[in-house]
N, C-alpha and C positions, 0 to 999 in steps of 0.2 A: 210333578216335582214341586215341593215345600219351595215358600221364598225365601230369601237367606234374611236371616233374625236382624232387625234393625235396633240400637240401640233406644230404650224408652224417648231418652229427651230430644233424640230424632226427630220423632214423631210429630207432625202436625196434631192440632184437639181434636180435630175431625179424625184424622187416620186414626188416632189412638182410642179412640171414642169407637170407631168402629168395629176396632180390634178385640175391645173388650166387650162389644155386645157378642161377637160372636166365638169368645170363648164361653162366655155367660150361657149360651145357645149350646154350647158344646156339653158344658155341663148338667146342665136343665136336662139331656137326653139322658143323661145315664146310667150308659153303656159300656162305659169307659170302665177299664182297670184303676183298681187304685193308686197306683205309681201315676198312670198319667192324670187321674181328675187331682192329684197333690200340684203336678206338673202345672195344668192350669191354671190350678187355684191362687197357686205364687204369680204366674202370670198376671191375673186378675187384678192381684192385691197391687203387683208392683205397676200395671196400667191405670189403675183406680188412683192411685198414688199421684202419676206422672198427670194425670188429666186435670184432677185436684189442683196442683201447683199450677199449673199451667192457666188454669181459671183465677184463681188468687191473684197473680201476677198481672193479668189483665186486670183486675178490680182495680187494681193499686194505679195504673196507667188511666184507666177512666177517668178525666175530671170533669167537673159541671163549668160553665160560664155562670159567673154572679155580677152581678152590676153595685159594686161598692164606690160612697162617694162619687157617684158621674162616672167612675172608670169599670171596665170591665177585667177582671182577675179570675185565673183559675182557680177550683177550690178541689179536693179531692170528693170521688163520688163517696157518700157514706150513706144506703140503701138501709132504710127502718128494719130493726132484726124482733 
């Protein structure tokens, strides 16, 4: 028995993260008719999506400690691109 479909933003990074390696798996095989690898592939895209934001969101929550003036202040993390 299928588990019953949880909404994307549900989802933990990890659950969601998992979810979509093993559609990614699902696909990779195939075997699959084309109604269901479209089925997946939306899946994917909208798991791909969810984990994305869900990383961002963290970035933005990250900050560094900097030591300004004798006091110590948060600064936001911004990671060399």
């Amino acid at each position: 028995m299928a588990e019953p479909a949880q909404p994307n933003s549900a989802l933990s990074f990890e659950a969601g993260l998992d979810e979509l390696e093993k559609v990614v798996k699902q696909l990779e095989g195939g075997d699959l008719p084309l109604e269901r690898s479209l089925e997946l592939f939306e899946k994917g895209m909208s798991l791909s999506d969810t984990c994305r934001k869900q990383l961002e969101e963290a970035e933005t929550r990250v900050e560094m400690l900097i030591r300004k003036e004798g006091k110590i202040q948060p600064e936001p993390f911004r990671p060399d691109k």
